[in-house]
MITORFI-226051 format. One record per atom (N, C-alpha, C): residue number from 0; residue in three letters; chain; atom name; y, x, z. Coordinates in Angstrom, 1 decimal. Atoms other than C-alpha are relative to their C-alpha. Example, Ala and Ser with C-alpha at 12.3 -4.5 7.8 and 13.67 -1.06 7.14 Angstrom:
2
@i = 0	aa = ALA	ch = A	at = N	Y = -1.2	X = 0.9	Z = 0.0
@i = 0	aa = ALA	ch = A	at = CA	Y = -4.5	X = 12.3	Z = 7.8
@i = 0	aa = ALA	ch = A	at = C	Y = 1.2	X = 0.9	Z = 0.0
@i = 1	aa = SER	ch = A	at = N	Y = -1.1	X = -0.9	Z = 0.0
@i = 1	aa = SER	ch = A	at = CA	Y = -1.1	X = 13.7	Z = 7.1
@i = 1	aa = SER	ch = A	at = C	Y = 1.1	X = -0.8	Z = 0.8
//
This chain:
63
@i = 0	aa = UNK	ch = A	at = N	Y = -1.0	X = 1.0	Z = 0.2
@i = 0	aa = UNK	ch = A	at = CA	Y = 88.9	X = 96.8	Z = 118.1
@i = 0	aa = UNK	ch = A	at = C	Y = -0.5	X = -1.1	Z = -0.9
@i = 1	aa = UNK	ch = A	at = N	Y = 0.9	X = 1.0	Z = 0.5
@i = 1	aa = UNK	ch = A	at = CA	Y = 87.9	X = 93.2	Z = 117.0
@i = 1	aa = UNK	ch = A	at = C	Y = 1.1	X = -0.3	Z = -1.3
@i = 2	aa = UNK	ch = A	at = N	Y = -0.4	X = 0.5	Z = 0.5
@i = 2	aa = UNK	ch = A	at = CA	Y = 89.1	X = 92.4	Z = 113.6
@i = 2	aa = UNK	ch = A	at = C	Y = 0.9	X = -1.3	Z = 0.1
@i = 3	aa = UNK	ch = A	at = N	Y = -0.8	X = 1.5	Z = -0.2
@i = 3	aa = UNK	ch = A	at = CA	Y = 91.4	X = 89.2	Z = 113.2
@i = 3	aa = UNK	ch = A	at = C	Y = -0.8	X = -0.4	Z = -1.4
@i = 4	aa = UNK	ch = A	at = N	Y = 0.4	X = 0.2	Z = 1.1
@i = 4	aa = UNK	ch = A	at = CA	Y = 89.6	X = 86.8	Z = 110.7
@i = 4	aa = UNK	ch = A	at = C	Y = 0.5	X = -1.7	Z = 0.4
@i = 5	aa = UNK	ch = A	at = N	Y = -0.4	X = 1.1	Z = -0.1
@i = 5	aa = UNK	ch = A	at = CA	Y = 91.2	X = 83.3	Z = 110.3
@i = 5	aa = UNK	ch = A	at = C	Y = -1.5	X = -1.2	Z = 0.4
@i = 6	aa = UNK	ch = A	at = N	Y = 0.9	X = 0.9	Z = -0.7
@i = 6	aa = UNK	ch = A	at = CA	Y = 89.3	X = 80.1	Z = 111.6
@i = 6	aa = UNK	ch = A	at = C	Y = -0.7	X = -0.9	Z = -1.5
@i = 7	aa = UNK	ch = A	at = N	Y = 0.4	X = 1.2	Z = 0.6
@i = 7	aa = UNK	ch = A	at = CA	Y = 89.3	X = 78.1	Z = 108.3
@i = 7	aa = UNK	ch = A	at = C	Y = -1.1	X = 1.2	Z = -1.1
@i = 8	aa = UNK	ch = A	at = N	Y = 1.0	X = -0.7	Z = 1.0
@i = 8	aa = UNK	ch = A	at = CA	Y = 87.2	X = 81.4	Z = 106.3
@i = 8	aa = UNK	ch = A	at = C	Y = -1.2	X = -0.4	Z = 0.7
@i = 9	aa = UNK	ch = A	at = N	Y = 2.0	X = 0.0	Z = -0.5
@i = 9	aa = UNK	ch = A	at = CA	Y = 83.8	X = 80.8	Z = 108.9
@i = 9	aa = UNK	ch = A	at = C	Y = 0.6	X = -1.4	Z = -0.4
@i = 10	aa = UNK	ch = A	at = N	Y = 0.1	X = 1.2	Z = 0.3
@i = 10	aa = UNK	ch = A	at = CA	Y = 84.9	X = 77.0	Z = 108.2
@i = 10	aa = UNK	ch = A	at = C	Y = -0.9	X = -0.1	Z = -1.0
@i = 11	aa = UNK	ch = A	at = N	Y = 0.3	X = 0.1	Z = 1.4
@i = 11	aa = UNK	ch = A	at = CA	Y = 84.9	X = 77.1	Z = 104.7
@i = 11	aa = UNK	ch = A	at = C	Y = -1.7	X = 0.7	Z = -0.4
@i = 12	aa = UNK	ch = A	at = N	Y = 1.3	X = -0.6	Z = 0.5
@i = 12	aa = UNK	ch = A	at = CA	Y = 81.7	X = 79.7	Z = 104.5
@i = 12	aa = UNK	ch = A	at = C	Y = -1.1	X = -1.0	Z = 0.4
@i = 13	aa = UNK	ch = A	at = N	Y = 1.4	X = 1.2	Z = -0.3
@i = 13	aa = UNK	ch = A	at = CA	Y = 79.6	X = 77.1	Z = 106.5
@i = 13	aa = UNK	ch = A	at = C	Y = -0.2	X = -1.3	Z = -0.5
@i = 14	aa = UNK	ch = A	at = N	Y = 0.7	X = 0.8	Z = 1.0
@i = 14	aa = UNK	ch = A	at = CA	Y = 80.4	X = 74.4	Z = 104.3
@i = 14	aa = UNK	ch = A	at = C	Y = -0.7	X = 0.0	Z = -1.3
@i = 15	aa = UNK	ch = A	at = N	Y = 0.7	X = -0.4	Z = 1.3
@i = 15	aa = UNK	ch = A	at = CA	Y = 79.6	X = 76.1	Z = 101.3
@i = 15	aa = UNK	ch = A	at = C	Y = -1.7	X = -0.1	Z = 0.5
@i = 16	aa = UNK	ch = A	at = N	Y = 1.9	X = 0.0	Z = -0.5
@i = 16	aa = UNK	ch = A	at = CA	Y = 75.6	X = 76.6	Z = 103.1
@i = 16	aa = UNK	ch = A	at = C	Y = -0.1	X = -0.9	Z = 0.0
@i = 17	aa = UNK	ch = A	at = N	Y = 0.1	X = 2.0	Z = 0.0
@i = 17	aa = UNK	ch = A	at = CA	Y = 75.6	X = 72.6	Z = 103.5
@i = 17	aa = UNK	ch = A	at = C	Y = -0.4	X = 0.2	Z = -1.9
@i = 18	aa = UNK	ch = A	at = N	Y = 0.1	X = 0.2	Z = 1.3
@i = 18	aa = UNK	ch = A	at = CA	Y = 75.8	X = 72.5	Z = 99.5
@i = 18	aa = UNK	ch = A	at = C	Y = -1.1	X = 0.3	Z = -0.4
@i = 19	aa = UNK	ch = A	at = N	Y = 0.8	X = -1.0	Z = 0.9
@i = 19	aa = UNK	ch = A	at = CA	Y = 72.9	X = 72.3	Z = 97.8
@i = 19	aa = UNK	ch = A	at = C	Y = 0.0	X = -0.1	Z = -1.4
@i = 20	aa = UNK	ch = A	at = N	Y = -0.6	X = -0.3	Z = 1.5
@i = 20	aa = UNK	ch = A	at = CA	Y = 72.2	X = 73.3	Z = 94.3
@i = 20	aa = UNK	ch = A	at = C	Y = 0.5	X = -1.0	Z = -0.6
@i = 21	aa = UNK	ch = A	at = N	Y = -0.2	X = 1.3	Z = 0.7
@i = 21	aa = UNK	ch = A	at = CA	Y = 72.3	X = 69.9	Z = 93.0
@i = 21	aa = UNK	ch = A	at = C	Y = 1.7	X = 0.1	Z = 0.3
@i = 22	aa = UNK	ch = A	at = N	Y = -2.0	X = 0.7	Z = -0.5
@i = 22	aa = UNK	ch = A	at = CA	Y = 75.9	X = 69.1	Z = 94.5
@i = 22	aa = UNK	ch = A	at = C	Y = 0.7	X = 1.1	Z = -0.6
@i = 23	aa = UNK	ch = A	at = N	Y = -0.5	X = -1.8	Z = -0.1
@i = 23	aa = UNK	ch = A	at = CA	Y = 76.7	X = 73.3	Z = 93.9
@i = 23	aa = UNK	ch = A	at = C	Y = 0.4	X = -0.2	Z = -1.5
@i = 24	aa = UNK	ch = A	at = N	Y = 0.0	X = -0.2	Z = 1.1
@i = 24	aa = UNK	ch = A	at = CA	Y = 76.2	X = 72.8	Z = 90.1
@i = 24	aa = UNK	ch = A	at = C	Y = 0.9	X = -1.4	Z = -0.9
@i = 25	aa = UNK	ch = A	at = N	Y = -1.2	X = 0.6	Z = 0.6
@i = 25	aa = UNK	ch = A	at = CA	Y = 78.2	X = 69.8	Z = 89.9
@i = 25	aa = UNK	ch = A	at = C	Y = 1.2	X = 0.2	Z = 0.2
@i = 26	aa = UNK	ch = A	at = N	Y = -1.5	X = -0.5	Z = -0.5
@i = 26	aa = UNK	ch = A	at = CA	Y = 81.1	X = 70.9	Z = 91.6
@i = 26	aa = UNK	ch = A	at = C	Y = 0.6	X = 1.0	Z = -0.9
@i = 27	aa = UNK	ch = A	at = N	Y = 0.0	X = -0.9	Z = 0.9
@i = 27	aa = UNK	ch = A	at = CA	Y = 80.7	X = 73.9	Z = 89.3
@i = 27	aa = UNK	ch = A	at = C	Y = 0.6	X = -0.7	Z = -1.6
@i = 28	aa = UNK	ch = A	at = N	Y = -0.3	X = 0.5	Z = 0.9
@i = 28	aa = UNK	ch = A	at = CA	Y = 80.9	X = 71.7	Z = 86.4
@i = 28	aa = UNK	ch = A	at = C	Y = 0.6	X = -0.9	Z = 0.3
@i = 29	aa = UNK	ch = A	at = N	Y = -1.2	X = 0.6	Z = -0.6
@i = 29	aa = UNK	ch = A	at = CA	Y = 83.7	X = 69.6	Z = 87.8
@i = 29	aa = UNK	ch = A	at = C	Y = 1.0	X = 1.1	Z = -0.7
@i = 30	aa = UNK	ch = A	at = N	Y = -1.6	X = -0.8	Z = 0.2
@i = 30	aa = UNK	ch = A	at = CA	Y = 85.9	X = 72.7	Z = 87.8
@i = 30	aa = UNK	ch = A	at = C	Y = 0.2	X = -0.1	Z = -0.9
@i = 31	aa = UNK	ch = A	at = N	Y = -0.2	X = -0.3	Z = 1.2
@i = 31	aa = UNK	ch = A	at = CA	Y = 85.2	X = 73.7	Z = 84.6
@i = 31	aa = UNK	ch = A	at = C	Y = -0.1	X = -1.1	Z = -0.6
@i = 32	aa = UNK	ch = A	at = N	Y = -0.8	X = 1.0	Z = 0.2
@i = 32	aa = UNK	ch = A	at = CA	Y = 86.0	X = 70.4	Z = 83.1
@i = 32	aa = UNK	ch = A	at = C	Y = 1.4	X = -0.8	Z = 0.2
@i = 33	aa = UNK	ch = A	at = N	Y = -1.5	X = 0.4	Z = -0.4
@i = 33	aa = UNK	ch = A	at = CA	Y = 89.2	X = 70.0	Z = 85.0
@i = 33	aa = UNK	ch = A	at = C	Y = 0.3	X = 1.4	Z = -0.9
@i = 34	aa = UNK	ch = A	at = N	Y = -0.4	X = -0.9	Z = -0.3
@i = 34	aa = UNK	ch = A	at = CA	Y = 89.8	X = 73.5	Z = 84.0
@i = 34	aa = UNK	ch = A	at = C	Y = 0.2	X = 0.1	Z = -1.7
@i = 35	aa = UNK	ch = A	at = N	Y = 0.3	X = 0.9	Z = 1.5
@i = 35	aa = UNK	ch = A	at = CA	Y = 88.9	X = 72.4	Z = 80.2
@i = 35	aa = UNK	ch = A	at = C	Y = 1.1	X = -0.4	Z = -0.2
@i = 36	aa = UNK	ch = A	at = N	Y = -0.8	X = 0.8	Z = 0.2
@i = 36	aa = UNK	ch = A	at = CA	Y = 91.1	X = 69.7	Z = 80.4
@i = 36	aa = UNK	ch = A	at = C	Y = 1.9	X = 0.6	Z = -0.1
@i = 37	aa = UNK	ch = A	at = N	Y = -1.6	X = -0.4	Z = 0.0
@i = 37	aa = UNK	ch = A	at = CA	Y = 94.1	X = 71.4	Z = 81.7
@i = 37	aa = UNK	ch = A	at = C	Y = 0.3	X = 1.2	Z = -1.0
@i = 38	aa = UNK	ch = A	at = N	Y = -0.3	X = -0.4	Z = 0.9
@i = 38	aa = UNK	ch = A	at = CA	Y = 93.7	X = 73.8	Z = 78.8
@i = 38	aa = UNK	ch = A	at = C	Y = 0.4	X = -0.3	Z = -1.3
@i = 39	aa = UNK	ch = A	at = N	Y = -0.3	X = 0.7	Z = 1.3
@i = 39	aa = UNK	ch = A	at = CA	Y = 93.9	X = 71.5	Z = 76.2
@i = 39	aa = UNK	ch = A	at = C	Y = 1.1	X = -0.7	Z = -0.1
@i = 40	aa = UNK	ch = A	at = N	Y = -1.1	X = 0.2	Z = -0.4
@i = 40	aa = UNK	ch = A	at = CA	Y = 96.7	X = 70.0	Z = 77.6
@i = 40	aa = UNK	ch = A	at = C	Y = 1.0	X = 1.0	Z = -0.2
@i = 41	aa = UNK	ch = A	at = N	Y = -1.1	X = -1.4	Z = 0.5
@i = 41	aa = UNK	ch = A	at = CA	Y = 98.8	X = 73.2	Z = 77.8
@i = 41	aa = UNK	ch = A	at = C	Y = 0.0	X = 0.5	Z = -1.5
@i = 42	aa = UNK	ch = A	at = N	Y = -0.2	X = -0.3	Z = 1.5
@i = 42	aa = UNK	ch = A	at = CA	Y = 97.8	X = 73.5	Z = 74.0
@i = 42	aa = UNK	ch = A	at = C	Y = 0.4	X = -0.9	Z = -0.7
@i = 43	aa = UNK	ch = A	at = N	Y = -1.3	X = 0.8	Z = 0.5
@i = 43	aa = UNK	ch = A	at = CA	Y = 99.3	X = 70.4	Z = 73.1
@i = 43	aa = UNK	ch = A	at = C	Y = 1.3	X = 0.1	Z = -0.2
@i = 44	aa = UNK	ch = A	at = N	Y = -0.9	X = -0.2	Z = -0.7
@i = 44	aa = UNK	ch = A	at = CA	Y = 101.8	X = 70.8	Z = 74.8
@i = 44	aa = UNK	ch = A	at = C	Y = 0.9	X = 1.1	Z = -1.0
@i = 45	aa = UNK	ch = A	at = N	Y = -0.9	X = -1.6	Z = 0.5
@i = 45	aa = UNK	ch = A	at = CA	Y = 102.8	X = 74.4	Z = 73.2
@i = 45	aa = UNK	ch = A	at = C	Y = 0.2	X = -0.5	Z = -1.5
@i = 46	aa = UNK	ch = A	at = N	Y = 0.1	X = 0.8	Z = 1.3
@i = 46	aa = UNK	ch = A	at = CA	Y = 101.6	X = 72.6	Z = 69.7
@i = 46	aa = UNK	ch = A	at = C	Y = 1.3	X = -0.6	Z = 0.1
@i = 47	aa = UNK	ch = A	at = N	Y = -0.8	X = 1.1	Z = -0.3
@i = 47	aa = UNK	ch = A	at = CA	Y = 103.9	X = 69.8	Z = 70.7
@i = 47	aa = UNK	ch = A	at = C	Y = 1.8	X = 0.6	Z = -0.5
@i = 48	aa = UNK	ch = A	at = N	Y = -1.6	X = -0.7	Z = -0.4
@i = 48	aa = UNK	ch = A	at = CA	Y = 107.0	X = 71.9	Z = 71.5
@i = 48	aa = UNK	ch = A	at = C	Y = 0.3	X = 1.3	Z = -0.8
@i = 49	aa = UNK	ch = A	at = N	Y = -0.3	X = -0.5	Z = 0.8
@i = 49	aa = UNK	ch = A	at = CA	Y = 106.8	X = 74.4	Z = 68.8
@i = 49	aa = UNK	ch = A	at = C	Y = 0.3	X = -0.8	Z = -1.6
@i = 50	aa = UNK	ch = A	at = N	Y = 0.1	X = 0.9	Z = 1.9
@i = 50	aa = UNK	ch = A	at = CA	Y = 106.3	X = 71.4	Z = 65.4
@i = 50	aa = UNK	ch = A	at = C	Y = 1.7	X = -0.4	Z = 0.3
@i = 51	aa = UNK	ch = A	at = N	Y = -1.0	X = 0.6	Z = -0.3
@i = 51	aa = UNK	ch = A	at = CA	Y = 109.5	X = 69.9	Z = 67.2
@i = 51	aa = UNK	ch = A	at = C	Y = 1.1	X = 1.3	Z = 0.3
@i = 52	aa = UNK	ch = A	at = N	Y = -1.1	X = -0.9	Z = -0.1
@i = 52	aa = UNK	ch = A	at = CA	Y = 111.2	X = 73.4	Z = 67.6
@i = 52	aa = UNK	ch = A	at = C	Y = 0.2	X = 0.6	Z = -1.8
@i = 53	aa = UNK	ch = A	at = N	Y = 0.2	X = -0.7	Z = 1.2
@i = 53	aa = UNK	ch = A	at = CA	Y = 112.4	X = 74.6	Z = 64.0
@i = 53	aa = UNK	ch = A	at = C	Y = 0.7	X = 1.2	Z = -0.1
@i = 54	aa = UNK	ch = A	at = N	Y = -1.0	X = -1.3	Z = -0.4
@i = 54	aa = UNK	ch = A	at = CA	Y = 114.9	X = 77.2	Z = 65.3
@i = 54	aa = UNK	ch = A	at = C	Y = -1.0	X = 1.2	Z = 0.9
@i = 55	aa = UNK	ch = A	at = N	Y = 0.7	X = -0.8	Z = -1.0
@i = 55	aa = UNK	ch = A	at = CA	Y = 111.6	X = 78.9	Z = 66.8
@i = 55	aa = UNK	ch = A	at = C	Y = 0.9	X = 1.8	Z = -0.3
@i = 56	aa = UNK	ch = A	at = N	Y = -0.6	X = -1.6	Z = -0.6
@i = 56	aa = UNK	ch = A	at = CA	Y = 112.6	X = 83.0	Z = 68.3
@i = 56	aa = UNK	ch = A	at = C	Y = -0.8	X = 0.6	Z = -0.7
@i = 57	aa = UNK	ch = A	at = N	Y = 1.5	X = -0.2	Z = 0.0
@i = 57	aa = UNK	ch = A	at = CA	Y = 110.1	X = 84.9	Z = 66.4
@i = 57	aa = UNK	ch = A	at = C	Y = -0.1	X = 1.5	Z = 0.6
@i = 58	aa = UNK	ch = A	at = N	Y = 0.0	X = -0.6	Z = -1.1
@i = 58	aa = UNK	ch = A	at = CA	Y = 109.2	X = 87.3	Z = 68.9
@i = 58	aa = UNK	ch = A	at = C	Y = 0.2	X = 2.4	Z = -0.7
@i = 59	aa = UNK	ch = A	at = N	Y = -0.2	X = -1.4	Z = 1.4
@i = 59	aa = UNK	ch = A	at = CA	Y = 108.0	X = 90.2	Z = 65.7
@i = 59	aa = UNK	ch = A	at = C	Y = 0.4	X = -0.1	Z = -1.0
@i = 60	aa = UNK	ch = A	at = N	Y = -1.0	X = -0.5	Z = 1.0
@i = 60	aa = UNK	ch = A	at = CA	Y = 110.4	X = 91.7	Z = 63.6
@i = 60	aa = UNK	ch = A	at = C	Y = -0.6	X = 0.3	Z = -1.1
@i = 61	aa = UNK	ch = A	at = N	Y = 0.5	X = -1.3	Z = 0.9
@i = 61	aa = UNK	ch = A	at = CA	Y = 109.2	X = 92.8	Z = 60.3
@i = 61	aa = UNK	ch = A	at = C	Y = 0.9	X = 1.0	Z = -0.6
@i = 62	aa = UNK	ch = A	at = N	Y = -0.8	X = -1.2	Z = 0.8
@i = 62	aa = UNK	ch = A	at = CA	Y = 109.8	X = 95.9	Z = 59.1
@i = 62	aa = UNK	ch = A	at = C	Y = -0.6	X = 1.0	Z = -1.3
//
């Protein structure tokens, strides 16, 4: 019995083979610069929205 394998996974695998290292290692460092960015962002952000919360929940109790 022939497996089912979508059309766009052999797509995608034979673009990746086109890529060479050059292009491979900037793409690479693309992500992780977006991926950078959008962390620093969400840590503003949390920064942001806790200086301006003063009624913060605090999540632990002491006991």
């Amino acid at each position: 019995m022939k497996t089912f394998q979508p059309r766009s996974a052999c797509h995608v695998s034979s673009r990746v083979q086109r890529l060479d290292p050059r292009q491979e290692s900037r793409c690479s460092l693309a992500l992780i610069m977006l991926m950078s960015l959008a962390t620093l962002c969400v840590m503003a952000t949390t920064q942001t929205l806790s200086a301006h919360d003063t009624k913060a929940v605090h999540v632990y109790s002491q006991r």
